[in-house]
C-alpha positions as a Markdown table, in Angstrom:
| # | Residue | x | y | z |
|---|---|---|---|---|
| 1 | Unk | 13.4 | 2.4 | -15.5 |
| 2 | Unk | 9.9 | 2.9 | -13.7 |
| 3 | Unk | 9.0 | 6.3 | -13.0 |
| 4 | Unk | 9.2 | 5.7 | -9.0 |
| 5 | Unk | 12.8 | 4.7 | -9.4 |
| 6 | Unk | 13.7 | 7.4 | -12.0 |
| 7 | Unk | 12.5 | 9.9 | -8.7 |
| 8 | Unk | 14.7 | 8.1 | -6.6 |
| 9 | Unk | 17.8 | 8.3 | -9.1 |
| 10 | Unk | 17.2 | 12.1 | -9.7 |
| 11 | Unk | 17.1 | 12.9 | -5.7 |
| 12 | Unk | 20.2 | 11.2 | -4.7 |
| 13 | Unk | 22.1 | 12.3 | -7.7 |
| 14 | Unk | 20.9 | 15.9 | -7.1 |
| 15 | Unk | 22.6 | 15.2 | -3.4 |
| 16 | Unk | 25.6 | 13.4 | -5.1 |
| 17 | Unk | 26.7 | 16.3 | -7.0 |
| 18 | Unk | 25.8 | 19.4 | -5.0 |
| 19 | Unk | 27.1 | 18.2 | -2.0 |
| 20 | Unk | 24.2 | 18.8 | 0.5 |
| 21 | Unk | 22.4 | 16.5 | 2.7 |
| 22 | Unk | 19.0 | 15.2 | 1.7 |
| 23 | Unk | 15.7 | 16.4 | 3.6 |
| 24 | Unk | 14.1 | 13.9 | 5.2 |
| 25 | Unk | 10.7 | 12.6 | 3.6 |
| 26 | Unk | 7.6 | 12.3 | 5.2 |
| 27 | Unk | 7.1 | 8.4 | 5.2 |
| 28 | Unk | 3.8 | 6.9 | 4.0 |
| 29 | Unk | 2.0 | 5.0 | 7.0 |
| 30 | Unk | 0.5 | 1.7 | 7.0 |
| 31 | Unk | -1.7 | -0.1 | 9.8 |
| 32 | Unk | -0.8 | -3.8 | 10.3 |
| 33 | Unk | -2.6 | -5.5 | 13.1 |
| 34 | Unk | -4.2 | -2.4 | 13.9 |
| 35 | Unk | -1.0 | -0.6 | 15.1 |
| 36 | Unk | 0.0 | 2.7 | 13.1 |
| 37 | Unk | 4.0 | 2.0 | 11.1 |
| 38 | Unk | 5.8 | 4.1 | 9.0 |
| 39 | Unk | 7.6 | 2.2 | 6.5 |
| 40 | Unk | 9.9 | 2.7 | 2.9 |
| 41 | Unk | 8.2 | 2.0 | -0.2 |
| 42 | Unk | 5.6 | 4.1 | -2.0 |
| 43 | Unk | 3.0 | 1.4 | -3.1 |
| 44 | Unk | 0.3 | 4.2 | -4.4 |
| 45 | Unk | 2.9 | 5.5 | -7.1 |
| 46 | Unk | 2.6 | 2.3 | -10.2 |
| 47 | Unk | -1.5 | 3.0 | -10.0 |
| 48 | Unk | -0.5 | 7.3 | -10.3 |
| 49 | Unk | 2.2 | 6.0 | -13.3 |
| 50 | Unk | -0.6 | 4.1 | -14.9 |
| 51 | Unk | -3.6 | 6.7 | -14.2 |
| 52 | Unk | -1.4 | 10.0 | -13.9 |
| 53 | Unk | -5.0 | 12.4 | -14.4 |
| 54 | Unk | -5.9 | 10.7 | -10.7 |
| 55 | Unk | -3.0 | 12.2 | -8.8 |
| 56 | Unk | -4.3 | 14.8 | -6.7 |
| 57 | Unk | -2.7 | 18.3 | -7.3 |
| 58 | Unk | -1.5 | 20.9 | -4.6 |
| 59 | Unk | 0.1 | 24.3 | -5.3 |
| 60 | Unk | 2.6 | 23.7 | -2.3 |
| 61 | Unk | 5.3 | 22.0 | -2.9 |
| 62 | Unk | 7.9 | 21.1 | -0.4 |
| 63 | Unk | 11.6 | 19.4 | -0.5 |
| 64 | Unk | 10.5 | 17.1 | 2.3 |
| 65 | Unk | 7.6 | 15.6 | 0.5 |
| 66 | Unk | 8.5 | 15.5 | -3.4 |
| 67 | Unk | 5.9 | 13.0 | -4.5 |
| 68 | Unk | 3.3 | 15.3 | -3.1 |
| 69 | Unk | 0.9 | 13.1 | -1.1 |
| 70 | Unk | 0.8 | 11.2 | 2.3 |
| 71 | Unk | -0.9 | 7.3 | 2.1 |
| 72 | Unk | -2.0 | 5.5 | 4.6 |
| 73 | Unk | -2.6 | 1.9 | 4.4 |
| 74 | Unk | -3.9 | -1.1 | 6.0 |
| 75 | Unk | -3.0 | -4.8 | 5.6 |
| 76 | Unk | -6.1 | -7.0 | 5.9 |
| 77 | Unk | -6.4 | -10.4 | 6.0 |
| 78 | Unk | -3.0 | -10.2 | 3.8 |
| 79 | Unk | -4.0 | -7.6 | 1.2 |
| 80 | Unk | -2.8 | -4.4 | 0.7 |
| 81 | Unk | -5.2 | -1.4 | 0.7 |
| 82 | Unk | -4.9 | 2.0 | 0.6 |
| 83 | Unk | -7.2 | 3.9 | 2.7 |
| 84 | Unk | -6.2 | 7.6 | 2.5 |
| 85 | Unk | -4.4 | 10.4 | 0.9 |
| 86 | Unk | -3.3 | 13.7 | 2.5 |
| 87 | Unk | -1.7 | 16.7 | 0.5 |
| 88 | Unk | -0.6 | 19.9 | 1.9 |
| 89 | Unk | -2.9 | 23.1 | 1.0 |
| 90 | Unk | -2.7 | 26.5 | 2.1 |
| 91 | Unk | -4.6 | 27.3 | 5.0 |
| 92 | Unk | -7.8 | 29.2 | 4.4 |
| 93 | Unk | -7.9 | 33.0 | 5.2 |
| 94 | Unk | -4.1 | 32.8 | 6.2 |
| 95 | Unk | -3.5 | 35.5 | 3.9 |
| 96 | Unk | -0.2 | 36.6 | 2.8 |
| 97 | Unk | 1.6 | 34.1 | 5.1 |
| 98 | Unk | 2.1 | 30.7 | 4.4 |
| 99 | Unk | 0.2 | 28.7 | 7.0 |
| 100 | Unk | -0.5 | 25.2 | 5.6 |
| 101 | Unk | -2.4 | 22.1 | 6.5 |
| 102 | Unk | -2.8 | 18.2 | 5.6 |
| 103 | Unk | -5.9 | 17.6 | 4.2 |
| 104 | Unk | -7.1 | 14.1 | 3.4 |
| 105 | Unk | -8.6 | 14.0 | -0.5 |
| 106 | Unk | -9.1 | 10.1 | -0.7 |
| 107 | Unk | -12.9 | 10.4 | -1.5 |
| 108 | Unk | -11.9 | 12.8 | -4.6 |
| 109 | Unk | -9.4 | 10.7 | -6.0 |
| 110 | Unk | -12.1 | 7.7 | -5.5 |
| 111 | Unk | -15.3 | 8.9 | -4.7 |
| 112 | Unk | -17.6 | 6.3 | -2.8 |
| 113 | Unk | -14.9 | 4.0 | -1.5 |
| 114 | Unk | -13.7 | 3.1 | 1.7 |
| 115 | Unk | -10.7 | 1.5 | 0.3 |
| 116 | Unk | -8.8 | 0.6 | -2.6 |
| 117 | Unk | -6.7 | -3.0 | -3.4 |
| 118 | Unk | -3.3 | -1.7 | -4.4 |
| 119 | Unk | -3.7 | -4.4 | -7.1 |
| 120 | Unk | -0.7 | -2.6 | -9.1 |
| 121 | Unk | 1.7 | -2.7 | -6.5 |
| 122 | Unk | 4.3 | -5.5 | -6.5 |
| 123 | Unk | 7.3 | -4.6 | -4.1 |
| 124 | Unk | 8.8 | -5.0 | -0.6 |
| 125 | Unk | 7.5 | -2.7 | 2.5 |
| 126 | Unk | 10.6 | -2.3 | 4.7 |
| 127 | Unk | 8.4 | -1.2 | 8.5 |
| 128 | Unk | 10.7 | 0.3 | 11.2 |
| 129 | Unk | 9.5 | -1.0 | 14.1 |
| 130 | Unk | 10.2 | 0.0 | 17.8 |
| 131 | Unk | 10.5 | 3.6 | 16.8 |
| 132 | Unk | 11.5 | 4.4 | 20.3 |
| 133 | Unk | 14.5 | 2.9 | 19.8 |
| 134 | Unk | 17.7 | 4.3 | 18.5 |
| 135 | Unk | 18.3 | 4.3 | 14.7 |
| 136 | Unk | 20.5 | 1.3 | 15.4 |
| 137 | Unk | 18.7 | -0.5 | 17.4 |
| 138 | Unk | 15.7 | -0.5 | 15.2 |
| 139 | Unk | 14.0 | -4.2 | 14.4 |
| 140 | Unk | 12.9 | -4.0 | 10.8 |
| 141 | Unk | 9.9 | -5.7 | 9.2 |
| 142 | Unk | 10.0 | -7.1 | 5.7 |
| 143 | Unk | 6.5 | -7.6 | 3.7 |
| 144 | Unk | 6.9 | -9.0 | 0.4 |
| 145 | Unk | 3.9 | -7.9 | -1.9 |
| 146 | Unk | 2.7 | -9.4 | -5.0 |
| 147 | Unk | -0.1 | -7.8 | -6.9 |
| 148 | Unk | -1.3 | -6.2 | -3.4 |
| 149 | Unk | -1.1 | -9.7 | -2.0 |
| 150 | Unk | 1.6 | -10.6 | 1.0 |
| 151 | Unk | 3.6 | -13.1 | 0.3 |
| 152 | Unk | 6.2 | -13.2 | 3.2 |
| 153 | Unk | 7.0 | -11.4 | 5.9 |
| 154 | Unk | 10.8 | -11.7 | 7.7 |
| 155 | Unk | 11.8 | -9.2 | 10.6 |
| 156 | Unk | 15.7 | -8.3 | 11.1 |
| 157 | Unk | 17.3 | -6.4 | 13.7 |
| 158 | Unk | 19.8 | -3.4 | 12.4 |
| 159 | Unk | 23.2 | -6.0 | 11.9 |
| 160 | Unk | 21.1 | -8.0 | 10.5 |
| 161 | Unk | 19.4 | -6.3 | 8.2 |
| 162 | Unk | 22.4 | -4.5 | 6.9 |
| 163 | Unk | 23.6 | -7.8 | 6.3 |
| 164 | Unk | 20.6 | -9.3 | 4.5 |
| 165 | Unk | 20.6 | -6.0 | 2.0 |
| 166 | Unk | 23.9 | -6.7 | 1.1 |
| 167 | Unk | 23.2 | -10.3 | 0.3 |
| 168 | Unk | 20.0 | -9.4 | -1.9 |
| 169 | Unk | 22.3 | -7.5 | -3.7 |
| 170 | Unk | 24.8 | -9.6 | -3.7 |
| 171 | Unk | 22.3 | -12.3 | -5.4 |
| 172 | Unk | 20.2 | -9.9 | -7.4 |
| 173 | Unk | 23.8 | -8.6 | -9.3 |
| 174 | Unk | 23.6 | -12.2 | -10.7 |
| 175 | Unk | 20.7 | -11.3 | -12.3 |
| 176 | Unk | 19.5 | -10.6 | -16.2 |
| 177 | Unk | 17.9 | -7.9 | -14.9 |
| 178 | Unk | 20.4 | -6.3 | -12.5 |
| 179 | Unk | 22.1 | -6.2 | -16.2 |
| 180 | Unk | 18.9 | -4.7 | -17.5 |
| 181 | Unk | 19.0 | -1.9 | -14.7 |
| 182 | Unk | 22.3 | -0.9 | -14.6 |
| 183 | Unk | 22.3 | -0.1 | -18.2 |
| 184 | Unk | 19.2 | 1.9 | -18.2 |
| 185 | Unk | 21.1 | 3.5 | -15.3 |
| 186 | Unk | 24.5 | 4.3 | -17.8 |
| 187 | Unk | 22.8 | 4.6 | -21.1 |
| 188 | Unk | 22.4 | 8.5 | -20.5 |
| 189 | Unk | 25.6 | 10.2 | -21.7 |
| 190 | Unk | 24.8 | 13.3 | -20.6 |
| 191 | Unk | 25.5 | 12.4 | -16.9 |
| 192 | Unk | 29.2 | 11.5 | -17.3 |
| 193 | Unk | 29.9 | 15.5 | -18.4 |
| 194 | Unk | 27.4 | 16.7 | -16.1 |
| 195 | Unk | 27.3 | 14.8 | -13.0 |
| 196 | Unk | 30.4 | 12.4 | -13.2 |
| 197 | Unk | 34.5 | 12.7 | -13.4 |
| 198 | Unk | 34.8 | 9.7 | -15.6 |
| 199 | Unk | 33.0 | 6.6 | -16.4 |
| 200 | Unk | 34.2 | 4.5 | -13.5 |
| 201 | Unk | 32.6 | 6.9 | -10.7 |
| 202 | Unk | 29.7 | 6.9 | -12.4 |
| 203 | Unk | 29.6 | 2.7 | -12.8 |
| 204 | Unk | 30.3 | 2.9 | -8.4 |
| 205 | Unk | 27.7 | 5.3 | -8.1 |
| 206 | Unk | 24.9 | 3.5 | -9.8 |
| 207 | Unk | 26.2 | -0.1 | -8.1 |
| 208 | Unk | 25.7 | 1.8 | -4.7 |
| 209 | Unk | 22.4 | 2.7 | -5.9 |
| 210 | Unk | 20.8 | -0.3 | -6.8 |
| 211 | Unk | 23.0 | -1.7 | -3.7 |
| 212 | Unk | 20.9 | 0.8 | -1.3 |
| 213 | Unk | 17.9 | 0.5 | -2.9 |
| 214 | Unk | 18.0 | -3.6 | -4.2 |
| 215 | Unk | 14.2 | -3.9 | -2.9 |
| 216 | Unk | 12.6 | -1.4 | -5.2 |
| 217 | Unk | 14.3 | -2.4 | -8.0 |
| 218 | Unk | 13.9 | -6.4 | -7.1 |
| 219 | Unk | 10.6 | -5.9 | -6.2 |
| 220 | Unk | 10.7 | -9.3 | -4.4 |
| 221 | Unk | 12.6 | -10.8 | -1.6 |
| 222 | Unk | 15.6 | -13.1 | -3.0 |
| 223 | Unk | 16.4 | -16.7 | -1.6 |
């Protein structure tokens, strides 16, 4: 299971078990059109999974932000780049309290660019759109990505899209690799002492998973 996912597993199992709800996390941003989105997905991690030495490093951590960074990104001419990283540092000559701040550290992580092709990225950007509207009543844009390239793009209002998650699951189940997935999901035996009553709970929990969360694990939209 890719890194990214194994974050995601580890997070809502953590929730599962303890009982407590989950902190919300700061989104990654994205330009599109030149209007400012916030959107689900975390195209920056596979190029951190593959060159782990270039993730920047800050000594605060917070539950609210667990992969450490904020990107922002723009979509130009149908490619996907990446043009900036924030991470969360102490303030300077805040003293003993903890007054922090979001600094941007894009030109240390790559030094003389102005933006990078998220060439490593394959995956689907879910945009909430109309932000002033109720969670419900949010339309929802759908960017398919291939090797930082778009590919499609589908907008769904809130029935809808609750309805077209369900059939990309539905669809993606039928799958070798759903197969592939949901045993690297059960293989580790620990979990069923640790985390799970018996094996059953822990099969519905892992189908729910890859049920909420079909698009990162697709990594494409399904027909």
């Amino acid at each position: 299971m890719k890194n990214y996912l194994t974050i995601i597993f580890l997070f809502i199992l953590t929730i599962f078990t303890q009982n407590i709800q989950a902190t919300g996390q700061y989104p990654d941003k994205i330009f599109i059109d030149g209007i400012e989105y916030i959107f689900k997905g975390n195209p920056l991690e596979p190029y951190f999974e593959k060159y782990p030495e270039k993730k920047p490093k800050t000594n605060i951590t917070s539950s609210a932000l667990h992969r450490g960074y904020i990107a922002t990104f723009n979509l130009i001419n149908d490619k996907l780049y990446l043009i900036d990283i924030k991470i969360n540092i102490k303030k300077e000559n805040s003293g003993k309290s903890l007054k922090t701040e979001m600094i941007s550290v894009f030109n240390k992580v790559f030094p003389n660019e102005d933006k990078i092709l998220m060439d490593l990225y394959s995956g689907v950007l879910i945009v909430h759109i109309d932000l002033e509207e109720s969670y419900k009543n949010r339309n929802r844009l759908l960017i398919e990505v291939q090797d930082g390239i778009e590919h499609e793009r589908r907008i769904y209002g809130n029935e809808k899209y609750k309805e077209f998650m369900d059939e990309q699951f539905e669809l993606y189940k039928k799958t070798k690799k759903y197969k592939s997935e949901f045993l690297e999901l059960m293989k580790d035996e620990e979990d069923n002492e640790k985390y799970f009553e018996n094996e059953q709970q822990k099969k519905q929990f892992m189908e729910n998973l890859i049920r909420t969360y079909t698009p990162n694990f697709t990594s494409k939209l399904i027909d």
